[in-house]
C-alpha positions as CSV (number, residue, x, y, z in Angstrom):
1,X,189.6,-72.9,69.0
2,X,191.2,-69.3,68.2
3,X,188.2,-67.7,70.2
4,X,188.8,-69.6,73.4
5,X,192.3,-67.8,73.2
6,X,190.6,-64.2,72.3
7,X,188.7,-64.1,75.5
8,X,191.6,-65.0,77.6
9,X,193.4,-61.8,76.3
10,X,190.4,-59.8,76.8
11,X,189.0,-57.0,79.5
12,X,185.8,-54.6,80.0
13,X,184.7,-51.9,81.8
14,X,180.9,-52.7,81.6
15,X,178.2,-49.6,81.3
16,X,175.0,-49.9,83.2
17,X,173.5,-49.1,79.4
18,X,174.0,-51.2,76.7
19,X,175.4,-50.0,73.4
20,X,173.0,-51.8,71.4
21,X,169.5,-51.7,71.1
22,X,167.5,-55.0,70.1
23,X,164.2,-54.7,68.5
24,X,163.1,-58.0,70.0
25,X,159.9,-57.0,67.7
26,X,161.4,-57.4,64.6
27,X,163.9,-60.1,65.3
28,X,160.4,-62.5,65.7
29,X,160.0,-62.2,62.3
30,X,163.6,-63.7,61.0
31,X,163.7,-67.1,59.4
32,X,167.8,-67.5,59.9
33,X,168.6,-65.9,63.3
34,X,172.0,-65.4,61.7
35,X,173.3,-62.7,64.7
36,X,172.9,-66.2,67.3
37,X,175.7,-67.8,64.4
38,X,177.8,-65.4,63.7
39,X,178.6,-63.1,66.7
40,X,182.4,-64.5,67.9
41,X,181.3,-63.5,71.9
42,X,178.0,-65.5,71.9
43,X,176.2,-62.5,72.4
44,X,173.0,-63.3,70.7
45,X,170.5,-66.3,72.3
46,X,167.2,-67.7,71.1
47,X,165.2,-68.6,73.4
48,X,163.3,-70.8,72.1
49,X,160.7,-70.9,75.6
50,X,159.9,-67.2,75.2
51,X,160.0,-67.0,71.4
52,X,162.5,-64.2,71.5
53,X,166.5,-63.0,71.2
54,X,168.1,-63.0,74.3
55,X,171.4,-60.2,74.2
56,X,174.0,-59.8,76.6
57,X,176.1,-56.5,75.9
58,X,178.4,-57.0,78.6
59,X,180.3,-59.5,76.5
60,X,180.7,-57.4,73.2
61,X,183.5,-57.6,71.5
62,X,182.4,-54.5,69.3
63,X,183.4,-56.2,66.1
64,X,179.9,-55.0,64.3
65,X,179.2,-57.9,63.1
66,X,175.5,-58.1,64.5
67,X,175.3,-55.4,63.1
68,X,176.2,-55.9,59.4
69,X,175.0,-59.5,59.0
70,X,171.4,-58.4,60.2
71,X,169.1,-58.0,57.6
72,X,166.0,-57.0,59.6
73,X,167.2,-53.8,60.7
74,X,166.6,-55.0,64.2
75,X,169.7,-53.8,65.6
76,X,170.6,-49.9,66.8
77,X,174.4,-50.2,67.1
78,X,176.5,-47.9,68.9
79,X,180.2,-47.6,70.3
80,X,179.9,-47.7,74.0
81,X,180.6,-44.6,75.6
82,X,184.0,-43.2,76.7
83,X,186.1,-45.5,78.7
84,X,183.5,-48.2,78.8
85,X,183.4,-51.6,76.7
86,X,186.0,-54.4,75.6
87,X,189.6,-53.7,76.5
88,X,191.8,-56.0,74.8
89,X,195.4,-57.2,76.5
90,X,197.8,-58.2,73.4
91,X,200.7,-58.3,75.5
């Protein structure tokens, strides 16, 4: 799968704050959960024991697509700051 490849050529510098902001509120609500399909790092867990999304920042690609394919408006998305987040290695 081409995503097993991506994270091989990929690095971070992880922030002790994330970059994005769940509203674990509103995400309750959601009938399709879509952001657990459709983000390429895994990011995005439902757990289904607690009745809530689980997020782990540390692996973000920043590609924004949380971000777009959320419909609730549960998501404040940011770039992480200076010289923190995903460094990719292309060569």
């Amino acid at each position: 799968m081409i995503t097993d490849h991506l994270f091989e050529l990929t690095g971070y510098r992880i922030d002790k704050e994330s970059h994005i902001t769940v509203n674990r509120e509103m995400c309750t609500s959601c009938d399709h959960r879509a952001c657990v399909f459709t983000c390429p790092a895994g990011c995005y867990e439902w757990n289904e024991a607690g009745a809530r999304i689980d997020f782990a920042y540390e692996a973000c690609l920043e590609c924004g697509t949380c971000h777009i394919i959320c419909d609730k408006g549960a998501l404040q998305w940011n770039y992480p700051r200076g010289g923190f987040g995903v460094r990719y290695r292309l060569t």
